[in-house]
Backbone as a ProteinNet text record, in pm:
[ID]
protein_1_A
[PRIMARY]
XXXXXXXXXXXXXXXXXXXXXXXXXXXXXXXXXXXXXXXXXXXXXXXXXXXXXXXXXXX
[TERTIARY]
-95.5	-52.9	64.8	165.3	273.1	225.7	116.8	53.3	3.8	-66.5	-130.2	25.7	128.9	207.1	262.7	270.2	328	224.1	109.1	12.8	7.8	16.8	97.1	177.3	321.6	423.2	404.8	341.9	265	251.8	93.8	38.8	84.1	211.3	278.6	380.2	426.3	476.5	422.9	267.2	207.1	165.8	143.6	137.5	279.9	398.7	521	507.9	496.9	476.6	314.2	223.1	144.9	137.4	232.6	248.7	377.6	475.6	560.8	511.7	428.3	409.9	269	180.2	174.1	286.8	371.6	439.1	517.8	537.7	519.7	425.9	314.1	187.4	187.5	227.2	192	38	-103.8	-202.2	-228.3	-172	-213.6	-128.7	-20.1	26.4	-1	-50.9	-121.5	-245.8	-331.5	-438	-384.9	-298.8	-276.3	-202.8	-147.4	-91.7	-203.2	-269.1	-386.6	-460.4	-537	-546.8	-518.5	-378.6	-301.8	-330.2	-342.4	-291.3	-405.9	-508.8	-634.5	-680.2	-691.5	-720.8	-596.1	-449.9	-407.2	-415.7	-440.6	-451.3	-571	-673.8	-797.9	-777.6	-742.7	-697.3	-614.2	-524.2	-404.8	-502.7	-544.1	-580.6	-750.2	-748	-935.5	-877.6	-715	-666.9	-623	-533.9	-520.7	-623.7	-739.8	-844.3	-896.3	-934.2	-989.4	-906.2	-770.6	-646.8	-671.9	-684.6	-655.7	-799.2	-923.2	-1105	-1156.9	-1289.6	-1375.2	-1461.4	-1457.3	-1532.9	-1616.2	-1752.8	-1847.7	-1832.6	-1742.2	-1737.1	-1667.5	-1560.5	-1465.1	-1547	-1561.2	-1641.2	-1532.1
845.1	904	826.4	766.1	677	572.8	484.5	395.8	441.1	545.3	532.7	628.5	631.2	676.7	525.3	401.9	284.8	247.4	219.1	155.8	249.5	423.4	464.8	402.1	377.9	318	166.9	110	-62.4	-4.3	65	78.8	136.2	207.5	259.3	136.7	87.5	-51.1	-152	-200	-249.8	-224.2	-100.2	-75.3	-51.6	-73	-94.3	-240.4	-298.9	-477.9	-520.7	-467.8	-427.6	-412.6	-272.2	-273.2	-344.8	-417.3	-523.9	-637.5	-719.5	-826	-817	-727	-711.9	-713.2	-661	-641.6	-821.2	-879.2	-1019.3	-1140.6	-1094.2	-1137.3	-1273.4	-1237.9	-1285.7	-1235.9	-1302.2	-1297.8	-1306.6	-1422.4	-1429.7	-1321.1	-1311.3	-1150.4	-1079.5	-1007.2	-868.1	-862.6	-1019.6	-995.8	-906.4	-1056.4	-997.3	-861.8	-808.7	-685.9	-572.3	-589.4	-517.6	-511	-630.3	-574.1	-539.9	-599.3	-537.3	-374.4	-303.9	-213.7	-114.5	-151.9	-107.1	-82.3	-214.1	-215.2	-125.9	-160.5	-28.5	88.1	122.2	240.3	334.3	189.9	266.9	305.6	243.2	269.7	322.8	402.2	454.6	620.6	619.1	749.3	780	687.1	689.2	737.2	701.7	709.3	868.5	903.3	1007.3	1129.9	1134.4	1182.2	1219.4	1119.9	1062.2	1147.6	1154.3	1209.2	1384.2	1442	1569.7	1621.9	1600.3	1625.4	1586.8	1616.6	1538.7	1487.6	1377.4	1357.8	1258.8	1282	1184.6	1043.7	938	831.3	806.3	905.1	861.3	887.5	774.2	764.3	731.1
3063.4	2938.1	2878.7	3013.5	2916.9	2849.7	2911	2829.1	2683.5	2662.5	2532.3	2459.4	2487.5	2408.9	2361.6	2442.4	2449	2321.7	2308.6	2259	2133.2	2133.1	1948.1	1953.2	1985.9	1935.7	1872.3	1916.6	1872.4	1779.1	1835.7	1671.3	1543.7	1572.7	1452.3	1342.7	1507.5	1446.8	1361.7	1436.9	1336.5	1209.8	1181	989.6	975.4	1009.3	896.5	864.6	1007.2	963.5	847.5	880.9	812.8	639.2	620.9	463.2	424.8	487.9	441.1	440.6	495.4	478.4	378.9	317.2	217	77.5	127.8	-9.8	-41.7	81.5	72.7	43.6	40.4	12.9	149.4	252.3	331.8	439.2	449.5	418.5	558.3	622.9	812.6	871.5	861.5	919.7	843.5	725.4	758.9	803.1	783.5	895.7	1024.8	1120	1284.4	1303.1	1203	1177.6	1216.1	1032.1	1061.1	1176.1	1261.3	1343.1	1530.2	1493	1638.3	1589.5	1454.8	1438.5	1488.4	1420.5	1469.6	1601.4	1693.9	1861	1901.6	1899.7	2024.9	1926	1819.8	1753.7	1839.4	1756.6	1883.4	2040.4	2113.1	2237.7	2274.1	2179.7	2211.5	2215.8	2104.8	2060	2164.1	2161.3	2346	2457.7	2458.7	2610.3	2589.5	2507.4	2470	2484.6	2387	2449.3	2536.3	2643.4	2734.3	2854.6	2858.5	2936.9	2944.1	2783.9	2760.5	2738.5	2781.5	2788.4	2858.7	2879.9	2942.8	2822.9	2748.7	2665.3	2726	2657.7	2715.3	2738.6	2700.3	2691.9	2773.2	2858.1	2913.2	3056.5	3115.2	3247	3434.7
[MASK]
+++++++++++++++++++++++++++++++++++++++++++++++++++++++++++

């Protein structure tokens, strides 16, 4: 559970870096922004899940 609290915190991080380097029109970091932000987003919130259910995916 400390991990996917570690991996929200990334991922929260990554959309501030995210919508600033938009507002910079810098184009290769909000790519890697975007999607650091996405993968531990996703995995933050699977682990989460996954921790507090038995959901089918989590094997």
């Amino acid at each position: 559970m400390v991990l996917a609290i570690i991996f929200l915190i990334v991922a929260l991080l990554s959309v501030v870096a995210f919508l600033k380097q938009i507002k910079l029109k810098n184009y290769l970091a909000v790519f890697f922004a975007a999607a650091s932000a996405l993968s531990f987003g996703f995995f933050s919130i699977a682990t989460i899940i996954c921790s507090l259910t038995d959901a089918p995916f989590c094997s």
